[in-house]
C-alpha positions as a Markdown table, in Angstrom:
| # | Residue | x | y | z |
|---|---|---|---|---|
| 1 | Unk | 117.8 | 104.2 | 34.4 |
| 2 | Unk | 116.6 | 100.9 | 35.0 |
| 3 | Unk | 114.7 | 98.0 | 33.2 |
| 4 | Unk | 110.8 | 97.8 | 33.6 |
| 5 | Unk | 109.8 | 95.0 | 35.7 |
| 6 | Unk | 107.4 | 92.8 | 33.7 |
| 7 | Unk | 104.1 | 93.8 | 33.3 |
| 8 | Unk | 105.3 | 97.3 | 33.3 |
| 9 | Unk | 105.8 | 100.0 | 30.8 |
| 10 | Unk | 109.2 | 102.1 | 30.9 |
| 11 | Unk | 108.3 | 105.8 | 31.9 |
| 12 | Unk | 108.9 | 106.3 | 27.7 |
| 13 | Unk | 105.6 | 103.8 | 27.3 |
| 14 | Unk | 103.5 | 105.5 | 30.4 |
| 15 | Unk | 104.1 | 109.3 | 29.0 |
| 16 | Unk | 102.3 | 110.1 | 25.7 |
| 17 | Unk | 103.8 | 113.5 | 26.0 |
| 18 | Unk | 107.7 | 112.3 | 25.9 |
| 19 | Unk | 106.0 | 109.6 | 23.3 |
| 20 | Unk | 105.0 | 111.8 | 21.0 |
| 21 | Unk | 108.1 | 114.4 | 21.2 |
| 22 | Unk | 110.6 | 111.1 | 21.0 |
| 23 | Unk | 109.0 | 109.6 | 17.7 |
| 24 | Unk | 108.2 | 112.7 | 16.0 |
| 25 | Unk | 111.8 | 114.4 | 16.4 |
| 26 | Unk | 113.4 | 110.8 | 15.3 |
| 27 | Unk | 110.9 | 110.8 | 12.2 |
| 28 | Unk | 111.6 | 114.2 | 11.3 |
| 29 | Unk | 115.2 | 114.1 | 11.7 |
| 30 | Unk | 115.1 | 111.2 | 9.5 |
| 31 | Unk | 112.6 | 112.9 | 7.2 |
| 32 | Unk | 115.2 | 115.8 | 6.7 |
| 33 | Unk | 118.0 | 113.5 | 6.4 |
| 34 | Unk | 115.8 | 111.1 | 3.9 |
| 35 | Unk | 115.0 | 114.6 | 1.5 |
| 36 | Unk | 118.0 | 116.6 | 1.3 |
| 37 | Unk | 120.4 | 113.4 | 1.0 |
| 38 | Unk | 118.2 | 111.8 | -1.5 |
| 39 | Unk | 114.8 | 112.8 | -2.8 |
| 40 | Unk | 115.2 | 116.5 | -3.6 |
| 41 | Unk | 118.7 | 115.8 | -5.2 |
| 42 | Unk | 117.0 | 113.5 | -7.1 |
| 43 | Unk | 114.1 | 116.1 | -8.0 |
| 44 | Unk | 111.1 | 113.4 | -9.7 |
| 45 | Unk | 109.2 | 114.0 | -6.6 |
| 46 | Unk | 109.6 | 117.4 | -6.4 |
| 47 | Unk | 108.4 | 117.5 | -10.0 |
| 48 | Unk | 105.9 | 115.5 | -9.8 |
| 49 | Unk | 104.4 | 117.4 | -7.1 |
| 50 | Unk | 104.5 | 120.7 | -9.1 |
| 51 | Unk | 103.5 | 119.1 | -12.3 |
| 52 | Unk | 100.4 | 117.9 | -9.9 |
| 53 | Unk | 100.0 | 121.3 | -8.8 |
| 54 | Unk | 99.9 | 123.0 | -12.1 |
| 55 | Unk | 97.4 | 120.7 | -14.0 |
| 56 | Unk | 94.5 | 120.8 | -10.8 |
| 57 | Unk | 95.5 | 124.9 | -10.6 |
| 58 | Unk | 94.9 | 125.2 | -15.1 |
| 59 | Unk | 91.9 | 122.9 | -14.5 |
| 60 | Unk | 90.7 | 125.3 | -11.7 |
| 61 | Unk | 91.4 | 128.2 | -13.8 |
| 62 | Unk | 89.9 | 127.3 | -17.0 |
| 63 | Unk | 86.4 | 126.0 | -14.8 |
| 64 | Unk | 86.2 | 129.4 | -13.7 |
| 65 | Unk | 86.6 | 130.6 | -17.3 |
| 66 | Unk | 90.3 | 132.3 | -17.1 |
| 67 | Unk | 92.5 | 131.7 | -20.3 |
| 68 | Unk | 95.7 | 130.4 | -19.7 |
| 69 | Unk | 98.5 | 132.2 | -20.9 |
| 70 | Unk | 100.5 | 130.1 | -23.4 |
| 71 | Unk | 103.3 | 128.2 | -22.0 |
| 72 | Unk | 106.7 | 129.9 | -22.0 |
| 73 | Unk | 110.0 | 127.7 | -23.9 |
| 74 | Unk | 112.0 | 126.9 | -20.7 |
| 75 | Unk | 111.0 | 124.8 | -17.9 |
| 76 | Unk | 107.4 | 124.2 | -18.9 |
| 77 | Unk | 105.8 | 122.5 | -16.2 |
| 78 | Unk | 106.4 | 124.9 | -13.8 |
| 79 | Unk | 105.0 | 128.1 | -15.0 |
| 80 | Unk | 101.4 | 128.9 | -14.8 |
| 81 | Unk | 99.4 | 132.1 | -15.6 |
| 82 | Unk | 96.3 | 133.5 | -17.2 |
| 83 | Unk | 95.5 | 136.1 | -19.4 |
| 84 | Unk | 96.0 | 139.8 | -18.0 |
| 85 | Unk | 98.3 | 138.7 | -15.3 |
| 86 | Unk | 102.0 | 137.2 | -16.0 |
| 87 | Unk | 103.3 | 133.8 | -15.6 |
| 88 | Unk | 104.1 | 132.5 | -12.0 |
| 89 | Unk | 107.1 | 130.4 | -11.5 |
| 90 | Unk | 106.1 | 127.3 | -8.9 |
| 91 | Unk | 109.3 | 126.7 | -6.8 |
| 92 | Unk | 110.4 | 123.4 | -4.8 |
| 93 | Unk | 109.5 | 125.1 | -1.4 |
| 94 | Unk | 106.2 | 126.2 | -2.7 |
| 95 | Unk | 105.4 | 122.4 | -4.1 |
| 96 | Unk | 103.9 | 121.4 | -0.6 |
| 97 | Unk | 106.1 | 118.7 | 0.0 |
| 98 | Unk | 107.7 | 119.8 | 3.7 |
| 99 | Unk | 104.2 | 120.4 | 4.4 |
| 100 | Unk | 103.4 | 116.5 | 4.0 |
| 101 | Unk | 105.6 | 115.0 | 5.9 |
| 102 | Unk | 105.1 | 117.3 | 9.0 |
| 103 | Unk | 101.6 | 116.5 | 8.6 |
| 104 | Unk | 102.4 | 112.7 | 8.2 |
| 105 | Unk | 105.0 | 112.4 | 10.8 |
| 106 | Unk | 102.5 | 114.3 | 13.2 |
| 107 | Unk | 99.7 | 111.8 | 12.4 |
| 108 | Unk | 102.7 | 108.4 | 13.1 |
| 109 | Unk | 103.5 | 109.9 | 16.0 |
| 110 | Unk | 100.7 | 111.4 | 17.6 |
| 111 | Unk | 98.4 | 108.1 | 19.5 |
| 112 | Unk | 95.5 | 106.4 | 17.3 |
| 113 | Unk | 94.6 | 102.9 | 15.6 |
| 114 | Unk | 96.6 | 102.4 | 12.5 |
| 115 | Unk | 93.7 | 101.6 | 10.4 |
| 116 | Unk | 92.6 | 104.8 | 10.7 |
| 117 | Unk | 96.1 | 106.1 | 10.2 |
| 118 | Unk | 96.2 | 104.4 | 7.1 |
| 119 | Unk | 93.5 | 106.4 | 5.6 |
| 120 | Unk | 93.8 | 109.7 | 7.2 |
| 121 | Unk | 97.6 | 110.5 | 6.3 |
| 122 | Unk | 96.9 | 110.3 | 2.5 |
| 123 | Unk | 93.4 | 111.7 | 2.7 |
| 124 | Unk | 94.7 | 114.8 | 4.6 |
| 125 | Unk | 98.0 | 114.7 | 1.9 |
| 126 | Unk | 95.4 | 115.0 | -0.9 |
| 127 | Unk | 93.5 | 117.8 | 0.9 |
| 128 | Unk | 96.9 | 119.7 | 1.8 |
| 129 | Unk | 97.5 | 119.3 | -2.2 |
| 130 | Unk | 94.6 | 120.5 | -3.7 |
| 131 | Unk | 94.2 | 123.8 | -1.3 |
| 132 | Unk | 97.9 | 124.4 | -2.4 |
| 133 | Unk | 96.6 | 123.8 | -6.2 |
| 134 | Unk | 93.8 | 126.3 | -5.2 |
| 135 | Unk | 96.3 | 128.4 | -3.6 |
| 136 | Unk | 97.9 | 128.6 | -7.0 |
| 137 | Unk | 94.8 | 129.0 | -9.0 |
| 138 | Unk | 94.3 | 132.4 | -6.6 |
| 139 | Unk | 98.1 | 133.6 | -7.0 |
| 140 | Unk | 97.5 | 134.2 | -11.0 |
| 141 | Unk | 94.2 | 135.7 | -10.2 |
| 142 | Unk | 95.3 | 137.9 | -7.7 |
| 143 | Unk | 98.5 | 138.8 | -10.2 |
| 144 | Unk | 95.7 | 140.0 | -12.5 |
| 145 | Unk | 94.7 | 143.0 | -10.2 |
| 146 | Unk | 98.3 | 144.1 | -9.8 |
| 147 | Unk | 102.1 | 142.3 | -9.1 |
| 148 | Unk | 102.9 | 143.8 | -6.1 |
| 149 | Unk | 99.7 | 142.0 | -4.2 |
| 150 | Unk | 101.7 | 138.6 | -5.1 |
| 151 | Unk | 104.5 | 138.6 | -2.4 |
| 152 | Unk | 102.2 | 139.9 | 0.7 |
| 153 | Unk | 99.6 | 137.0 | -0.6 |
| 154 | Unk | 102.5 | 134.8 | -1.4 |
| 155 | Unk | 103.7 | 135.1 | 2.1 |
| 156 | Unk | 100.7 | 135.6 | 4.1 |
| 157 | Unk | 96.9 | 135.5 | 3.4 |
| 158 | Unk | 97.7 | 131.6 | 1.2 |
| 159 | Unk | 100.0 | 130.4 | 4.1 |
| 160 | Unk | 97.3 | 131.4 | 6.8 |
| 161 | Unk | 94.7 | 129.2 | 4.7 |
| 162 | Unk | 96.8 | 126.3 | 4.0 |
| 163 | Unk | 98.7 | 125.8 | 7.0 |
| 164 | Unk | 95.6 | 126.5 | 9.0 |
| 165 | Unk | 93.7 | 123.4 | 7.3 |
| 166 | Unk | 96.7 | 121.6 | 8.1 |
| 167 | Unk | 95.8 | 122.6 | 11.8 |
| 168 | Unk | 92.7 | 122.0 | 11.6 |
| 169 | Unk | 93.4 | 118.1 | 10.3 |
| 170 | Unk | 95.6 | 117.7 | 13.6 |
| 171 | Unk | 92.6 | 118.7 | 15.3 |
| 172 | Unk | 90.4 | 116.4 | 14.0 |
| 173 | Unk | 93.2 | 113.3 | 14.4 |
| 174 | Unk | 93.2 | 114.0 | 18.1 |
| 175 | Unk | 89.7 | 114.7 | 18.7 |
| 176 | Unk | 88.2 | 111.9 | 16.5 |
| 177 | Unk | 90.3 | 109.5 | 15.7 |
| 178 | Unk | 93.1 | 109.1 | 17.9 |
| 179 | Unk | 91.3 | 107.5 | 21.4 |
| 180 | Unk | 93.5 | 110.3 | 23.2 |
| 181 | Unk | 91.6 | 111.5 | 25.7 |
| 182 | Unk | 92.6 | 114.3 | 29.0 |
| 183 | Unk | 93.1 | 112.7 | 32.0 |
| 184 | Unk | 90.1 | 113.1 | 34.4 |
| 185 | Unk | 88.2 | 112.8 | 31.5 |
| 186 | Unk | 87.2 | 109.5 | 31.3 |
C-alpha cells in the first residue's frame, strides 16, 4: 500500500464504510480492555450506575403510588421492590453500562460535527438511563402479578424497548445530525 499523493485522502479517508468499521472496532476493543482491566474491577462506576438506577426506579414507583418494600440488611443499594411483589436484585450486567459505550462509541465513530457530538452522546446516555430506570420500575410491578413473568420480561419485552430506543437514537444521529448522506443523493 502506498502513501497518498498530496491533496489526497488514503482509501481509509475516502471510505466512510471502512471508516466507521476501523474506529469503532479500535474503540470498542479498547472499551472492553478499558472495563474489565479497570473499571468493573474497580466497581464505583458500576455502583454508581445501580445506585442511579434504584433512586429514579423508587421515585417512579412511589409517583405512581406503590410502597416500597423496606430495604433488606445486605447489599442495600441494589435491591428494589414494592409491596405485594418481592425484592429484585439489580446486577452489573443489568446496570446499563455496556449499553453506553456501544451507543457512545457508535456516535465517535459514526460521521457528524463534534459539537453536536458533544451533546448528543450524554443526552442519549441519560435517555438510555432512565428507560433502564423505568425498565426497573416495571420489573417490580410486573413481579406483583406473579414471579415467573420476571425472567420472560427480564429477557425479552424490557430489552426490546430499551435497546430499541437505543436504535432508534442511531437513527436519528445519521439522519439528523451527522451530514451523512447516500450517494446520488445530493
Amino acid at each position: 500500500m502506498g502513501v497518498a499523493a498530496p491533496g489526497t485522502r488514503s482509501r481509509f479517508g475516502n471510505d466512510p464504510l471502512t471508516r466507521f468499521l476501523v474506529v469503532g472496532i479500535g474503540l470498542y476493543l479498547g472499551w472492553l480492555l478499558l472495563f474489565h482491566q479497570v473499571i468493573h474491577p474497580w466497581g464505583w462506576l458500576d455502583r454508581t450506575v445501580i445506585n442511579g438506577l434504584v433512586a429514579l426506579a423508587s421515585l417512579l414507583l412511589t409517583a405512581l403510588g406503590y410502597e416500597l418494600l423496606p430495604e433488606p440488611r445486605v447489599d442495600l443499594e441494589r435491591y428494589i421492590g414494592v409491596q405485594g411483589g418481592t425484592h429484585l436484585w439489580i446486577g452489573d450486567p443489568c446496570n446499563g453500562i455496556p449499553l453506553f459505550a456501544v451507543f457512545t462509541i457508535f456516535i465517535i465513530a459514526f460521521p457528524g460535527p463534534w459539537r453536536h457530538k458533544a451533546w448528543f452522546i450524554p443526552g442519549g446516555i441519560l435517555l438510555i438511563h432512565l428507560l433502564n430506570a423505568i425498565r426497573v420500575a416495571a420489573l417490580c410491578i410486573v413481579v406483583t402479578f406473579g414471579y415467573e413473568w420476571l425472567n420472560f420480561n427480564h429477557d425479552y419485552t424490557f430489552y426490546v424497548v430499551v435497546y430499541g430506543a437505543v436504535f432508534l437514537l442511531w437513527y436519528v444521529w445519521v439522519k439528523r445530525y451527522s451530514g451523512w448522506r447516500k450517494a446520488g443523493a445530493a
